[in-house]
N, C-alpha and C positions, 0 to 999 in steps of 0.2 A: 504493500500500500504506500509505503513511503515514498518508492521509488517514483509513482505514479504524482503525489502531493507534491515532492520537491522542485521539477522543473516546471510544474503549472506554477507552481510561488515565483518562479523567476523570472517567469515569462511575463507574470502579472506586474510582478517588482518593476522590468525594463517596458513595461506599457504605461504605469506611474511613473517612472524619473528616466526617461529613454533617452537624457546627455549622458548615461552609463549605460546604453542597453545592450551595447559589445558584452561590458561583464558580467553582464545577469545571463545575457546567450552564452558564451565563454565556460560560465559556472553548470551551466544545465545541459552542456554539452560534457563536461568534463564528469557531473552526475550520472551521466547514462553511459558514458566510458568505465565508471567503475562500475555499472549495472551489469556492463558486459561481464567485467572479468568476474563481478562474483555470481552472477544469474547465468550467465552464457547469452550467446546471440541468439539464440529461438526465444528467450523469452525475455530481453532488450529491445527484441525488434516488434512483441508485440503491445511491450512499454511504451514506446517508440509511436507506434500506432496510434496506440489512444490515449496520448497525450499530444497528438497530432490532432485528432480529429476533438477533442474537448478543449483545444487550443482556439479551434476553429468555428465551433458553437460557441465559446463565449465569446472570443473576440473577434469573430470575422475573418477575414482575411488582410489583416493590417500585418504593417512592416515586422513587427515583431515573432508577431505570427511564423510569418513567410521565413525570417530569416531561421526561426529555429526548425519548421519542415524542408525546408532544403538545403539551407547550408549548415547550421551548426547541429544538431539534433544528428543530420544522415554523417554529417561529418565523422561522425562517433565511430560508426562503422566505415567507413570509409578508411579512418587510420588503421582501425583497430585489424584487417586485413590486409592492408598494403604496409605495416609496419610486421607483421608475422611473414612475409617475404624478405629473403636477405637480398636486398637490394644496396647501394651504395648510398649514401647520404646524401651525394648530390642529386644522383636520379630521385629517390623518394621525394625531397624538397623540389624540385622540377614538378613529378607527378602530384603532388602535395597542388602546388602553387597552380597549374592546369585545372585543376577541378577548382580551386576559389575563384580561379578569372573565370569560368564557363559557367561557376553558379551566381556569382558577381552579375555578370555582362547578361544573365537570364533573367538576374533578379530586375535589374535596371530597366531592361528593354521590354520584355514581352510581360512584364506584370507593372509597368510604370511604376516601379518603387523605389525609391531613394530614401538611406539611411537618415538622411537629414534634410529633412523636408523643406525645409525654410532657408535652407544654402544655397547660393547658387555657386556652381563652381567655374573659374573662371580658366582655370588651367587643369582641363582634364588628365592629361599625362601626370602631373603631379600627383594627382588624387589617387588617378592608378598604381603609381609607386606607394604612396604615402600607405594607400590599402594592402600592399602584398608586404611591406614592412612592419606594419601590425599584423597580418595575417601570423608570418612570419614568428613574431614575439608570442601571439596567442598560441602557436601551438609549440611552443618551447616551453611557454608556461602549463599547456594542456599535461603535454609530457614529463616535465621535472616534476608534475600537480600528483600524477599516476602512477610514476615511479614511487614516491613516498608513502603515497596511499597503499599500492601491493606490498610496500615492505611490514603496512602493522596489517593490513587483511590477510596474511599468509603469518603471523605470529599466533 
């Protein structure tokens, strides 16, 4: 049950004070990562689910929403499989970085939604580096967040 309460609190948290809704998504992505390792991926993904779709019933389909069903929420699984491949650290941060610009460039274009509604950006390039440089940090933080956590979930 918790597992199911805690990212709906976060999501709700970054739909109330959404000049931080990076880390209330951030946190509820890094909550369904450790969903994974201690429930496994059948039953995260149907955490996953329906906290997608009672994400959706209360609040519609707004930015927050969105970000956590397609980018940070599926994110979860998205590492959590392409970090179980031994792949090289560049390539995984490449493949890492290709799915935040594909979920990015999907989120912006075919669902008109921008992170910060009331900005206009004036130097798109920028904002695209500025975004895969946070990308970046969040999920170094997702990761050093998960490594410390499996160290007392596995005591």
């Amino acid at each position: 049950m918790i597992f199911l309460l805690v990212p709906l609190i976060f999501i709700t948290l970054s739909n109330l004070i959404p000049q931080i809704g990076f880390v209330f998504s951030t946190l509820s992505c890094l909550f369904l990562m450790v969903e994974i390792c201690i429930n496994g991926v059948q039953k995260s993904l149907i955490v996953y689910l329906i906290n997608s779709i009672l994400l959706v019933l209360i609040f519609k389909f707004n930015s927050s929403t969105l970000l956590f069903i397609f980018l940070f929420g599926f994110y979860a699984f998205f590492k959590y499989f392409l970090e179980k491949k031994t792949l090289r650290l560049g390539d995984e941060t490449l493949i890492k970085l290709i799915y935040f610009n594909i979920s990015i460039l999907f989120l912006f274009n075919h669902l008109n939604l921008f992170i910060f509604n009331k900005i206009e950006i004036r130097y798109p390039v920028f904002a695209i580096i500025l975004y895969n440089i946070v990308f970046i940090l969040i999920d170094l933080l997702l990761t050093y967040s998960l490594t410390y956590i499996e160290k007392y979930i596995k005591k």
